[in-house]
Backbone as numpy.savetxt, mean C-alpha at the origin, in Angstrom:
# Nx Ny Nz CAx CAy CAz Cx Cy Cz
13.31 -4.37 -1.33 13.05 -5.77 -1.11 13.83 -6.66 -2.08
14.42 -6.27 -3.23 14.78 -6.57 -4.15 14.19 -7.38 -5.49
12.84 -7.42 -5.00 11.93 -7.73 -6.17 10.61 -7.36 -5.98
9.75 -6.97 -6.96 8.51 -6.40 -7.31 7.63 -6.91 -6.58
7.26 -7.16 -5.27 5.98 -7.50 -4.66 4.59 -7.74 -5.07
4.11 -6.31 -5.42 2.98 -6.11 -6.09 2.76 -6.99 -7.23
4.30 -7.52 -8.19 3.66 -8.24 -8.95 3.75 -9.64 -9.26
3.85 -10.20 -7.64 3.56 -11.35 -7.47 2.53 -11.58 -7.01
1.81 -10.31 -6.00 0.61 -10.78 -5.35 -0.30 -10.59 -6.77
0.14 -9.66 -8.02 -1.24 -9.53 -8.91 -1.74 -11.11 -9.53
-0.49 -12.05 -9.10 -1.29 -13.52 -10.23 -2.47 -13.72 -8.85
-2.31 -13.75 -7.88 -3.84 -13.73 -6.83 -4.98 -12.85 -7.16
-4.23 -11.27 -7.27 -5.19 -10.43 -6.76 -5.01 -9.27 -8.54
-5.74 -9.54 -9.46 -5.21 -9.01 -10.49 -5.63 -7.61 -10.46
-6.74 -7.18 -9.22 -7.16 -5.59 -9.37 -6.03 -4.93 -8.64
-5.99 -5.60 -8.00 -4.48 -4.90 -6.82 -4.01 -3.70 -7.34
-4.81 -2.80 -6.11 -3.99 -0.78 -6.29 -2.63 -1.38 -5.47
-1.85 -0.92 -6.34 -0.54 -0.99 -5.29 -0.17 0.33 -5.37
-0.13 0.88 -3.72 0.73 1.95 -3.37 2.07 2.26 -2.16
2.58 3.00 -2.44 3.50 3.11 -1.19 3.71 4.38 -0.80
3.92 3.99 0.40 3.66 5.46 1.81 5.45 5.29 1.75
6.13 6.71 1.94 8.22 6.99 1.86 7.59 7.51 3.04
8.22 6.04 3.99 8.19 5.85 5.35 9.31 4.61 5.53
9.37 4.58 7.26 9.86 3.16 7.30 8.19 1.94 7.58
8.95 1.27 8.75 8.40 0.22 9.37 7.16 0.43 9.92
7.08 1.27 10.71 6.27 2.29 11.40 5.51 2.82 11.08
4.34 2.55 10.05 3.80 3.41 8.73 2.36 4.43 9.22
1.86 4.01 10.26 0.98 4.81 10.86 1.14 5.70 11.68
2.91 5.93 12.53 3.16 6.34 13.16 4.14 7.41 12.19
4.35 6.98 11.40 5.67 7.88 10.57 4.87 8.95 9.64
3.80 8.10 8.75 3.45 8.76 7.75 1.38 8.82 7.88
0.59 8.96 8.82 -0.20 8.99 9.26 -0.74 9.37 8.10
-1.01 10.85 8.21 -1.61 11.20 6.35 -1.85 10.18 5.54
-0.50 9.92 5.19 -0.99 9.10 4.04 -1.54 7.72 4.50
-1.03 7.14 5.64 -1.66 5.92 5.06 -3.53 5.73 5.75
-3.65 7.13 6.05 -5.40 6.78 6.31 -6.21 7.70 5.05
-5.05 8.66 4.18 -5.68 8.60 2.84 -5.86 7.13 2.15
-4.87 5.93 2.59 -4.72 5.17 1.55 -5.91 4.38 2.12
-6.24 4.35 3.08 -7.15 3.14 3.43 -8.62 3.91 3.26
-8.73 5.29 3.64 -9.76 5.59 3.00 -10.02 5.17 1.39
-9.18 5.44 0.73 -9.51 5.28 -1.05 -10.00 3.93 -1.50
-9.29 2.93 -0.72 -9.67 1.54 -0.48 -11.17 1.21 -0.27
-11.61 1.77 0.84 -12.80 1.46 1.88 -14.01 2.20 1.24
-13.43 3.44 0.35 -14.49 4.36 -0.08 -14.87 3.42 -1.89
-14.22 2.32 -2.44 -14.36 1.58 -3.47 -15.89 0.60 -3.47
């Protein structure tokens, strides 16, 4: 993206887990695993 995302959204959101699924666009379709580990870990908080 060429700059840190996560740490612009932290002046909003200062607990912010930031993670990333090595996928493209497609992130439920590419990398399934992970990203319903990720939303479980979220949902299970």
């Amino acid at each position: 993206m060429g700059y840190d995302a996560a740490a612009v959204w932290r002046a909003w959101a200062p607990d912010l887990d930031h993670q990333t699924v090595g996928c493209g666009h497609f992130m439920a379709e590419e990398a399934p695993a992970a990203v319903l580990r990720a939303l479980r870990n979220l949902l299970a908080r």
